[in-house]
C-alpha beads as a LAMMPS data file, in Angstrom:
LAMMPS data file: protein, C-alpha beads

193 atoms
192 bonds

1 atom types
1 bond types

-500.0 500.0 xlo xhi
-500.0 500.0 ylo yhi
-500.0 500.0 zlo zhi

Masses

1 110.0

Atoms # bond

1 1 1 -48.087 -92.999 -184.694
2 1 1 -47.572 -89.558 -186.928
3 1 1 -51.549 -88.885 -186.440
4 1 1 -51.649 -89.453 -182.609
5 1 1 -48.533 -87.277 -181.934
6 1 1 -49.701 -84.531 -184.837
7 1 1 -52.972 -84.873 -182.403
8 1 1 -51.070 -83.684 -179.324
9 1 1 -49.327 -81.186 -180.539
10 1 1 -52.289 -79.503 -182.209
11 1 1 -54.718 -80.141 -178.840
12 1 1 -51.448 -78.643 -176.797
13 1 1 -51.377 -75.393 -179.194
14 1 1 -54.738 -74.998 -178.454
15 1 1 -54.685 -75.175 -175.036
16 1 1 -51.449 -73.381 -174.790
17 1 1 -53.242 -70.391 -177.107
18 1 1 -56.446 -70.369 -175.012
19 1 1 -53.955 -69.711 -171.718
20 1 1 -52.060 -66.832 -173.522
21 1 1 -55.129 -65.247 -174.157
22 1 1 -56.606 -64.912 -170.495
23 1 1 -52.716 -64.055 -169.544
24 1 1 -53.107 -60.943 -171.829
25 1 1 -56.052 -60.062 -170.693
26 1 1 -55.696 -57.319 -168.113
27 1 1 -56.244 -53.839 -166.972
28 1 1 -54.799 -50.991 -168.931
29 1 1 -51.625 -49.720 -168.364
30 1 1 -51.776 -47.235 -165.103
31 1 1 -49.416 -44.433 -166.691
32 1 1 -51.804 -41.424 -167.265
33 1 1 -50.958 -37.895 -168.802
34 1 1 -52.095 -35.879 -165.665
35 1 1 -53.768 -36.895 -162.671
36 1 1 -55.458 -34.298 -160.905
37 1 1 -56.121 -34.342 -156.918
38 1 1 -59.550 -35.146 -156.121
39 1 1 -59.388 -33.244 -152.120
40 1 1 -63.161 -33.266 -152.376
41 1 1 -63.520 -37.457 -152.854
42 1 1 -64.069 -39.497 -149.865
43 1 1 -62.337 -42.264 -151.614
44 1 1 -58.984 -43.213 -149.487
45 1 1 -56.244 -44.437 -151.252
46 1 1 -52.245 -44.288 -151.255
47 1 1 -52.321 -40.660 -153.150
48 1 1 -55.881 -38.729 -153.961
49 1 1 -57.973 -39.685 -156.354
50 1 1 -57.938 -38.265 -159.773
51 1 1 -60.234 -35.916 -160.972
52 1 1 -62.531 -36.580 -163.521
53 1 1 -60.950 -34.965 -166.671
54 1 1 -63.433 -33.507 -167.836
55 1 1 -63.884 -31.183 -164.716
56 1 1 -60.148 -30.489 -164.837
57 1 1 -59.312 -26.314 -165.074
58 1 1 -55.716 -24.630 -165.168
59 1 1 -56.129 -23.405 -162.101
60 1 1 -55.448 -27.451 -161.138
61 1 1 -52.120 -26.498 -162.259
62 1 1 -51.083 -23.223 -160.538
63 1 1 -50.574 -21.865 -157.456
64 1 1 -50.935 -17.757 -156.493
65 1 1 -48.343 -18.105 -153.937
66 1 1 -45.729 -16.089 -155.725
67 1 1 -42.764 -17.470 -154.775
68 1 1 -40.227 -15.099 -155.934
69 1 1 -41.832 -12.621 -153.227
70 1 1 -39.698 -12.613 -149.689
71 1 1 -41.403 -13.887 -146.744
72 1 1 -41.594 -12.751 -143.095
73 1 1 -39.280 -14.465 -140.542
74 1 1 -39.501 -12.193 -138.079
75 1 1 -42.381 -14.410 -135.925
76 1 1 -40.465 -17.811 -136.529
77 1 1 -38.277 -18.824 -133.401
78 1 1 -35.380 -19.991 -135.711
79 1 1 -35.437 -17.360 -137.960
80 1 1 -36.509 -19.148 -141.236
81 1 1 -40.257 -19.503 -142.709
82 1 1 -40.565 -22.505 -145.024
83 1 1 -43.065 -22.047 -147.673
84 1 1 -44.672 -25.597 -149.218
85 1 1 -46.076 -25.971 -152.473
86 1 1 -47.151 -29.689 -152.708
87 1 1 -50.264 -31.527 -153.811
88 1 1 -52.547 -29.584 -151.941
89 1 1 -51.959 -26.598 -153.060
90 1 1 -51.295 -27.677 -156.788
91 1 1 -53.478 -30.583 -157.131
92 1 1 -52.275 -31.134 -160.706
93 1 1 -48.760 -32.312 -159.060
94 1 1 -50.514 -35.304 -157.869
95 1 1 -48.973 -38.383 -158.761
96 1 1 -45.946 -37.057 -160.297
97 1 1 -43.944 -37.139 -156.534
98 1 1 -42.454 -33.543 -156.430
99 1 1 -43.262 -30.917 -154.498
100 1 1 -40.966 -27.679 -153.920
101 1 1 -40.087 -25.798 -150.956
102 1 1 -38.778 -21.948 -150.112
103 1 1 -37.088 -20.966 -147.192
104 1 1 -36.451 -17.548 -146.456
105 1 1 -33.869 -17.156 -143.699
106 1 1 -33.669 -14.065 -141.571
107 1 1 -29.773 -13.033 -141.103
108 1 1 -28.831 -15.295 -138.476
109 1 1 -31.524 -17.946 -138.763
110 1 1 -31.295 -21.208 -139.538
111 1 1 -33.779 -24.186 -140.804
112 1 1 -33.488 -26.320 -137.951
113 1 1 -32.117 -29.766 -138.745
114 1 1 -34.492 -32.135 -139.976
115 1 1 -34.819 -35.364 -142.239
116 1 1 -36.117 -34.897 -145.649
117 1 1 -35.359 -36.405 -148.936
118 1 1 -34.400 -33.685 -151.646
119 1 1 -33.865 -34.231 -155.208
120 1 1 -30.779 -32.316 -156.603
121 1 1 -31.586 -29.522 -159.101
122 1 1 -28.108 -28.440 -161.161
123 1 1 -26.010 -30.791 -158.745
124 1 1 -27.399 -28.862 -155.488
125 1 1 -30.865 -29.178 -153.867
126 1 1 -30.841 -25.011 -153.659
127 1 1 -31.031 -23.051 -156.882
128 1 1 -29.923 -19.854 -155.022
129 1 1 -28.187 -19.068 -151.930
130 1 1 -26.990 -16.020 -150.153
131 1 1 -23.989 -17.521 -147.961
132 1 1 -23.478 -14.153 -145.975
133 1 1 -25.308 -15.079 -142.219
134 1 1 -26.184 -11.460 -141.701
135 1 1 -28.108 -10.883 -144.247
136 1 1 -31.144 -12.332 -145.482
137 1 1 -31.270 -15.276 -147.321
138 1 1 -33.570 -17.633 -149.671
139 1 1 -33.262 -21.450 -150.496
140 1 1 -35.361 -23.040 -152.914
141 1 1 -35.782 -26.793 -152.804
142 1 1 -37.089 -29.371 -155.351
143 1 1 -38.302 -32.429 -153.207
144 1 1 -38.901 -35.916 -153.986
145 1 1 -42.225 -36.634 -152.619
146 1 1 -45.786 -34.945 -153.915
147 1 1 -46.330 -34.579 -150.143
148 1 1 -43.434 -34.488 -148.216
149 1 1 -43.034 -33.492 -144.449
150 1 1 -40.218 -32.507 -142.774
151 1 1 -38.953 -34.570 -139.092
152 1 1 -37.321 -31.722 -137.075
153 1 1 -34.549 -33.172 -134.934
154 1 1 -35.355 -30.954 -131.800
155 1 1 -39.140 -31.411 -131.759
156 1 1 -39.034 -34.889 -132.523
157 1 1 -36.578 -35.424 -129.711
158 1 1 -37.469 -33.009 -126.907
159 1 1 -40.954 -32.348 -128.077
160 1 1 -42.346 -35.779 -128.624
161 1 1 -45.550 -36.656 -127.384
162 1 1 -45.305 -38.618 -125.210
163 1 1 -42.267 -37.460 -124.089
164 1 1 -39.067 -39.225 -123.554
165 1 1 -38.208 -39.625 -120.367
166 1 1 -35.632 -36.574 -118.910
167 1 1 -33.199 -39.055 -117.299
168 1 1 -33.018 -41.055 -120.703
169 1 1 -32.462 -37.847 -122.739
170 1 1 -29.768 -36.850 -119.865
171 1 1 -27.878 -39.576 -120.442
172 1 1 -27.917 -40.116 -124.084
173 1 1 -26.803 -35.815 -124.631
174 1 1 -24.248 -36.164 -121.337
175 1 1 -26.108 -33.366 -119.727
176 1 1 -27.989 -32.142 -116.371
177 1 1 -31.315 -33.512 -116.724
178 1 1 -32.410 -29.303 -115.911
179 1 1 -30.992 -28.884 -118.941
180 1 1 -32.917 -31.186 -120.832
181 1 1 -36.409 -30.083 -118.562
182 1 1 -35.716 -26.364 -119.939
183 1 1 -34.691 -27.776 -123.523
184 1 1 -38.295 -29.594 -123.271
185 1 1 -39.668 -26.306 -122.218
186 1 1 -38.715 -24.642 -125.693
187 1 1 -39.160 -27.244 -127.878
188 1 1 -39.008 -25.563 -131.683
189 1 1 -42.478 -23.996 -132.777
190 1 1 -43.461 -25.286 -136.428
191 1 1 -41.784 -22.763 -139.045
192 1 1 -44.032 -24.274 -142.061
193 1 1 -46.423 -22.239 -144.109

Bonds

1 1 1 2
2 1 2 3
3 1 3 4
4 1 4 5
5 1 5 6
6 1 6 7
7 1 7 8
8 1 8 9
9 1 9 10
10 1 10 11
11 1 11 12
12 1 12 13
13 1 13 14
14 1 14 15
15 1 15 16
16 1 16 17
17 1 17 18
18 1 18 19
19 1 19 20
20 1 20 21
21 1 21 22
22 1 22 23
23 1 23 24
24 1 24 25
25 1 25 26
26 1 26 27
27 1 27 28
28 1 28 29
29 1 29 30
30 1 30 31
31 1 31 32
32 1 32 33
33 1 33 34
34 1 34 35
35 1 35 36
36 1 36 37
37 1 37 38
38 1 38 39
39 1 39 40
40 1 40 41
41 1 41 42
42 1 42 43
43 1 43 44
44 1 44 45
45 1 45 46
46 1 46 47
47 1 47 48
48 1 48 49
49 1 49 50
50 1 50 51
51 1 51 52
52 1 52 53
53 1 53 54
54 1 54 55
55 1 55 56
56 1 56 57
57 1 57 58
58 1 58 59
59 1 59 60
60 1 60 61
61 1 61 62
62 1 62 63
63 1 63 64
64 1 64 65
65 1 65 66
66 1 66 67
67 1 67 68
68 1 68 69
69 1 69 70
70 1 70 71
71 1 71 72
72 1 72 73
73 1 73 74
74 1 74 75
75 1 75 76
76 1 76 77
77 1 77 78
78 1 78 79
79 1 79 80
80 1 80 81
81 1 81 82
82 1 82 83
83 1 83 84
84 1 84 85
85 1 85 86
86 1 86 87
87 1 87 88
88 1 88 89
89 1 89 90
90 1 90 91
91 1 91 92
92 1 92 93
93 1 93 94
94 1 94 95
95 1 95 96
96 1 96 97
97 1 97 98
98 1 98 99
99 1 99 100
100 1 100 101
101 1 101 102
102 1 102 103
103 1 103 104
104 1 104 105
105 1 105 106
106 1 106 107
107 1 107 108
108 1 108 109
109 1 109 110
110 1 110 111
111 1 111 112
112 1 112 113
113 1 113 114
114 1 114 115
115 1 115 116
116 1 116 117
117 1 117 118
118 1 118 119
119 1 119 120
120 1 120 121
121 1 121 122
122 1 122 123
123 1 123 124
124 1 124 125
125 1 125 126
126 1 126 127
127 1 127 128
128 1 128 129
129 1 129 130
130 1 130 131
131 1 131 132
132 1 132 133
133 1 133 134
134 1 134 135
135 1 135 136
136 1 136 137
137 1 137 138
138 1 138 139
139 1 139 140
140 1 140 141
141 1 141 142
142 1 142 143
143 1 143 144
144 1 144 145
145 1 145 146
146 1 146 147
147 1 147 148
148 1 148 149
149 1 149 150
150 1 150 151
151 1 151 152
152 1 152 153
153 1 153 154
154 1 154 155
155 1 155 156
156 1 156 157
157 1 157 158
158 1 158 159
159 1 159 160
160 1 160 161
161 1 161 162
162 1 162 163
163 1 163 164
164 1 164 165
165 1 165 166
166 1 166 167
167 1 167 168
168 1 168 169
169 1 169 170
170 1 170 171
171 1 171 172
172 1 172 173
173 1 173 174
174 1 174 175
175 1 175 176
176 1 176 177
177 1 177 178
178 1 178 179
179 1 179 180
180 1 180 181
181 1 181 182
182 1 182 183
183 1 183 184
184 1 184 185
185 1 185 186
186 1 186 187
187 1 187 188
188 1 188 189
189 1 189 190
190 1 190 191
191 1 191 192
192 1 192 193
């Protein structure tokens, strides 16, 4: 009775061995040290594909935007001019979900509202601010996304395509429906770079 029972255990480590060893068996780990963006591939995935390593430069990894120079605001509607750096303009960002944004404000203007998720930088999404409204002004924004766009309240409400319907938007704001015909009329112009 020892035997046939010292039989099934050693036929059930067996078994139970040969099992681990296909559940091991997988593909590597995905975590990379850089992946590059790959704009030229035609391969469509949730990202861009990475560039082969090899072909990898360190121009991958900068951007000759410079940033610390103010930019004009004077064509904008709103008075701002939001300048992107994501993945396609620094493909080396790819994969690591950030991007970074910098809004120069004329004095008066404003960044219309919008819906965006930011990532705090030293407990505030803006490392510097100028708070006086009649002067100029620059924000700089770390966001949480390696491509990250921006829903403007306005345009996505009085600019949609197709439009929503004037009576519908009349009642919802508790206005004249000419009001929101002429609000439809000026619906914001993209400020983005």
């Amino acid at each position: 009775m020892a035997s046939l029972s010292s039989s099934c255990f050693l036929h059930f480590t067996t078994i139970l061995a040969l099992v681990s060893w296909q559940a091991l068996a997988s593909d590597p780990g995905p975590l990379q040290d850089f992946c590059v963006a790959d704009n030229n591939s035609r391969v469509l995935v949730n990202g861009f594909v990475c560039k082969d390593p090899k072909a990898v430069t360190a121009e991958d990894f900068f951007v000759a935007a410079k940033l610390d120079m103010p930019r004009d605001t004077k064509m904008s509607k709103v008075g701002s001019n939001v300048t992107l750096i994501n993945v396609m303009k620094i493909a080396g960002l790819n994969m690591l979900g950030i991007s970074l944004a910098r809004i120069d404000y004329a004095p008066l203007g404003e960044n219309p509202p919008h819906t965006q998720t930011l990532v705090p930088l030293r407990s505030s999404p803006f490392l510097r601010f100028n708070p006086n409204p009649y002067k100029p002004a620059v924000a700089i924004a770390a966001l949480s996304s390696q491509n990250p766009g921006a829903i403007t309240i306005a345009k996505a409400v009085f600019g949609s395509k197709p439009m929503i319907s004037d009576d519908v938007l009349a009642k919802a704001f508790q206005v004249e429906k000419k009001t929101v015909d002429w609000l439809q009329a000026q619906f914001l112009a993209d400020n983005h770079n």
